[in-house]
N, C-alpha and C positions, 0 to 999 in steps of 0.2 A: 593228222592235222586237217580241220576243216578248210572250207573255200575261205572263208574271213580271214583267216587265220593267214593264209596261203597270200590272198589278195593283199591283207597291209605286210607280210615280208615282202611281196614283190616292190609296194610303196617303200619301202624303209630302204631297199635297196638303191630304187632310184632318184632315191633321196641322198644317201651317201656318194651314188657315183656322179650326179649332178653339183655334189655341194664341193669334193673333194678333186676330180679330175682335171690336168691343166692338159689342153689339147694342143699346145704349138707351142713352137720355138718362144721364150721370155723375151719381148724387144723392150728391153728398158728405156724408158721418157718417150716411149710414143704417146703419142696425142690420140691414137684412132679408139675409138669403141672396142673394147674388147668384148667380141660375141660371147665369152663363157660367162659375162655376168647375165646374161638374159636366162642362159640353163639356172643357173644359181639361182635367180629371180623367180624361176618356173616352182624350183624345189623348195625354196625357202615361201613363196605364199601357199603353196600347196600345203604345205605340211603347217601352217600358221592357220589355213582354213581345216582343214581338218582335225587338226585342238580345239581350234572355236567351236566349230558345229557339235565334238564331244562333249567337250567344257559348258557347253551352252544350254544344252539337254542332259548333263548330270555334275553340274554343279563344278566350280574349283575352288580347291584350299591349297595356300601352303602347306605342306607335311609337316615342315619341320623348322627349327631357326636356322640352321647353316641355309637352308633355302632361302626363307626371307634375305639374307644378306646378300643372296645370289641376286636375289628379285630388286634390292633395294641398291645394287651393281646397277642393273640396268634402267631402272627409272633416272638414276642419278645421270647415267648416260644420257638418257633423252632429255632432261631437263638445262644438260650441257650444251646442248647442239647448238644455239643460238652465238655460243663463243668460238666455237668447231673455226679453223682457215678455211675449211670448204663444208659447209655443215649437210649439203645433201651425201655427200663421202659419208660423213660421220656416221648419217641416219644409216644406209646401206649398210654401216658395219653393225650398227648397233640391232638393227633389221636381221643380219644374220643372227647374231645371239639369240634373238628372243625367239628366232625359226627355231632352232636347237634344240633349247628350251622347254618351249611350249609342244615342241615332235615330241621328244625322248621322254619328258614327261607325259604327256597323251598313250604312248607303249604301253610306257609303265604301269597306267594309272588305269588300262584298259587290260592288258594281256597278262600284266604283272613283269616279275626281272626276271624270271627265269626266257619269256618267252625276246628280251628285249636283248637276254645277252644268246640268246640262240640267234633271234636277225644282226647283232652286230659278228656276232662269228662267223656266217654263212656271205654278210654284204663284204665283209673287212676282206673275203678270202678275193672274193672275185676283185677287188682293190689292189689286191700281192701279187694275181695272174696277173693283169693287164701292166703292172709296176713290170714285170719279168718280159713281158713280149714290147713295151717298150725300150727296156734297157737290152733287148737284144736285138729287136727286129730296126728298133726308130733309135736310134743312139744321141744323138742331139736332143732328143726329148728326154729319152729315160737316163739321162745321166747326166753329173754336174756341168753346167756352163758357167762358163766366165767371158767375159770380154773385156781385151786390153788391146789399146789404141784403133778400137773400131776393125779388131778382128775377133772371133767367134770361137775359141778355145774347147774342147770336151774331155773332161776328166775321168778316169776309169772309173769314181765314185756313182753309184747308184741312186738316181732321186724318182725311178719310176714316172710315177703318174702324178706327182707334185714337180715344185717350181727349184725345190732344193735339196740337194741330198741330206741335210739333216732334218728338213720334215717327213722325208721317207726312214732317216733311222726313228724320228719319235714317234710316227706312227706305228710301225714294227712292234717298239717295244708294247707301248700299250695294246698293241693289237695279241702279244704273247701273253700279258699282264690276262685279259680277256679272254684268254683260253684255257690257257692255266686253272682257272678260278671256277670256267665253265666245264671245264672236262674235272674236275675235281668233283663239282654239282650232279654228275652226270646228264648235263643237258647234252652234251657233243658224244657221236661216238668214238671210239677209241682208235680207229683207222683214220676219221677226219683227224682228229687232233694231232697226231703223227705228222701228214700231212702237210696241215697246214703250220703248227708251230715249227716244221724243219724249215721250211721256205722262207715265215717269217723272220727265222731266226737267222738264216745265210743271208737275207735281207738288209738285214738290222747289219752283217759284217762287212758287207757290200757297201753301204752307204758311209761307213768310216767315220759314224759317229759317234765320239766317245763320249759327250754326253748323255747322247740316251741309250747308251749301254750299261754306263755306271748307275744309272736314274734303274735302268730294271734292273738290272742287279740286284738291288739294293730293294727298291720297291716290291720282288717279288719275294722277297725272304717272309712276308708280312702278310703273306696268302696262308701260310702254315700256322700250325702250335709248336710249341719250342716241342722239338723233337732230337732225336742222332743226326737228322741229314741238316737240322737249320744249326747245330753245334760246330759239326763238321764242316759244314760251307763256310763258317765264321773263322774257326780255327785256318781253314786254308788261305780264307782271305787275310787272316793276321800275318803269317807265314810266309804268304804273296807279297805284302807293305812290305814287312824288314829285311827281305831280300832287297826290293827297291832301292829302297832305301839306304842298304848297304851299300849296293851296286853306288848311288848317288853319292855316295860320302868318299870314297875312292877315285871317280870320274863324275862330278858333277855335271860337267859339260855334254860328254858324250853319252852320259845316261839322257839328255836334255834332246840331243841331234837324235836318238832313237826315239825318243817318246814323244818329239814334233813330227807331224803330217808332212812337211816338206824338208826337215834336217835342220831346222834353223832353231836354236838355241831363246833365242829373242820371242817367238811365239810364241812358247811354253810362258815365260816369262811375265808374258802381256796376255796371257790366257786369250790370245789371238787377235790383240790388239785390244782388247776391253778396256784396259786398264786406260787405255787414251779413251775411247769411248765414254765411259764413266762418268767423269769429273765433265767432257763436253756439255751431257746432256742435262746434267744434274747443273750445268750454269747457265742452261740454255731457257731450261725450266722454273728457274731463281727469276726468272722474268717475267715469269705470267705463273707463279705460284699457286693463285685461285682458281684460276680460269682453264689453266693448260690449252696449249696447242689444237686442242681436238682428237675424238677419239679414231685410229684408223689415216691420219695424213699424216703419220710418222714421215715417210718415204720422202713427203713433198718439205715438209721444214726442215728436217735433219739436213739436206745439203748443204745447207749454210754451214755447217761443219767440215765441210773439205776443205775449207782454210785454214781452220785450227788443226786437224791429225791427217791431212793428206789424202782421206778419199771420203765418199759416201757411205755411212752404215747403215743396212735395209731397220733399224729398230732399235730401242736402246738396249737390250742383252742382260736386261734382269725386269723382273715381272712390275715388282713395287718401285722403282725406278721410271718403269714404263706408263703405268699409270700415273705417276708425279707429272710429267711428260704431257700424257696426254688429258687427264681429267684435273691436276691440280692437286690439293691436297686433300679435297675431299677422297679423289679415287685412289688415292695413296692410300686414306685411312681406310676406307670399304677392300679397297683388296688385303689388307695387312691382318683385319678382321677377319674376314674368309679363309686365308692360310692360318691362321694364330686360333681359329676356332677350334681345329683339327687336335691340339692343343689341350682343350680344355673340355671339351664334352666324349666319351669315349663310342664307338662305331663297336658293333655286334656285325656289321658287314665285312669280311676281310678285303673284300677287293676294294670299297670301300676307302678302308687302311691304306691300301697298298696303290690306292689313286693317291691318295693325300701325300705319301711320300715320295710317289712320282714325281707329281709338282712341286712340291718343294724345293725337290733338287734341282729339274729343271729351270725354274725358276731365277736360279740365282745366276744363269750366266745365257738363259733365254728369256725373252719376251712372252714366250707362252701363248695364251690364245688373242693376248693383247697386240699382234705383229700386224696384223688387218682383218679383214673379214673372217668369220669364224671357217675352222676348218676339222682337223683332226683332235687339234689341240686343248679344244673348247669341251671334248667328250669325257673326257676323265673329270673335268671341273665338275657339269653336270650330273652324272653318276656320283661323283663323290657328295654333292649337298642332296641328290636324292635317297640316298644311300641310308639317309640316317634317320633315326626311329625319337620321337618322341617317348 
């Protein structure tokens, strides 16, 4: 590998661990500056001027139409912002997306994917170590918090070097998604990949998220060709349901007390309380139908819902929902496009594929990269509308 070569992975590294690292304790409704948006800030113009000065000296196109719908996401955002509750918030977020963006696309569009999924392999890894030396060395950091009545609670769940143990499960998974795919390629070699998909994967068990468990699961079957191992994984998973299932039909309840996080019947139920969730945001939204809330002040209007379900939720907990929320209906319609595309034009990319059903699933009971400023979540959308070939 040449110096260039060498010099943008060390870029692309400290692009990720500026865009993704949360450095201290979450005090939720502080008012002070939080110093991580200035790294953010550092990594996101960085990597917006160095697309430009690419882009600028050899030209840009969109590649493809899932793209434009991506591109035509973000214009719609900026042309929102004026309706935005806080619209410098808004731009900030929408500022992050188009850093992502116009970085991952510049990789690409300069190195190619083979050289885009070797720096997300090698920057993702060093994301897992520092997730591990937090969740062991800094425990308040690298693991869930919660706070009730103004005490500071730490759960054995693992969120690393994010803000929540389930952005550390959906990182994982995608991060496995990405290895998988690359060590298929032969870009990784076969001790790294070892390696790193064992940690990610104890990672991903660590953080007690079983949505993006179920999301790779499922999304990784779609890396393959129908072979014996993707027949047999299906067979076992049919196998796995009607035992469930049976188990459920005999002891409803206590099949329920096992398969909640805490014992509680009622969670399961409420698929963790969504089902209040839901209907709040979708009447809250009925209110500013054209306009939405703004994109990224989820956090700050949602309170107004702890009088209707009893607490604050950090998002609303499905993708197209969230954009109702926060862009109106146009961002309803432009995200519904974007997932529903996947749909109807077919991908010669398997990973590609196996993003699209990532988020999908995701999707329906996360927020995705719509939750605030972009982060991990935003990378598979990316990859998947650049993925695709004219």
């Amino acid at each position: 590998m040449n110096r260039v070569r060498l010099f943008n992975l060390f870029l692309f590294s400290m692009f990720i661990i500026f865009s993704l690292f949360v450095f201290r304790i979450r005090e939720y409704g502080s008012d002070s500056v939080d110093f991580q948006i200035v790294l953010r800030l550092m990594a996101w113009g960085g990597g917006i001027l160095i697309a430009f000065i690419y882009f600028y000296k050899f030209g840009f196109r969109v590649s493809n139409n899932h793209e434009l719908l991506f591109v035509a996401f973000i214009l719609l955002a900026i042309l929102m912002l004026p309706f935005s509750m806080l619209p410098f918030r808004s731009f900030v977020v929408v500022l992050s997306y188009a850093a992502f963006y116009f970085y991952f696309k510049y990789v690409k569009s300069r190195f190619g994917d083979d050289f885009l999924l070797y720096s997300i392999s090698l920057s993702f890894f060093i994301v897992v170590c520092f997730s591990y030396f937090y969740y062991l060395a800094l425990p308040d950091l690298g693991r869930h918090i919660y706070w009730l009545n103004d005490v500071l609670f730490v759960s054995p769940r693992m969120s690393g070097v994010f803000s929540t143990s389930n952005a550390m499960g959906g990182f994982c998974a995608v991060y496995c998604l990405f290895l998988l795919h690359a060590f298929n390629k032969k870009i990784i070699s076969k001790s790294f990949f070892i390696i790193a998909f064992g940690l990610s994967l104890i990672a991903l068990l660590l953080s007690d998220s079983k949505t993006a468990f179920i999301s790779f699961v499922f999304s990784s079957l779609f890396l393959y060709r129908r072979n014996k191992f993707i027949l047999f994984a299906i067979l076992s998973g049919v196998i796995l349901t009607s035992l469930l299932i049976i188990y459920a039909t005999f002891d409803f309840y206590g099949f329920l007390e096992h398969v909640s996080r805490h014992g509680d019947p009622e969670e399961v139920l409420t698929f963790t309380g969504r089902t209040y969730i839901w209907p709040a945001v979708f009447d809250m939204a009925l209110e500013r139908p054209f306009t939405g809330y703004g994109i990224g002040v989820t956090s700050l209007a949602l309170p107004t819902l702890e009088d209707i379900i009893g607490y604050t939720p950090a998002h609303a907990h499905n993708l197209i929902l969230q954009a109702f929320f926060s862009l109106g209906l146009g961002g309803m319609l432009c995200i519904t496009a974007i997932l529903g595309y996947n749909l109807v034009v077919k991908c010669k990319n398997r990973l590609g594929n196996s993003m699209a059903v990532y988020i999908v699933i995701t999707s329906l009971f996360e927020a995705s990269f719509l939750s605030g400023v972009a982060g991990y979540s935003i990378i598979p959308v990316i990859y998947m509308v650049l993925s695709k070939e004219k």
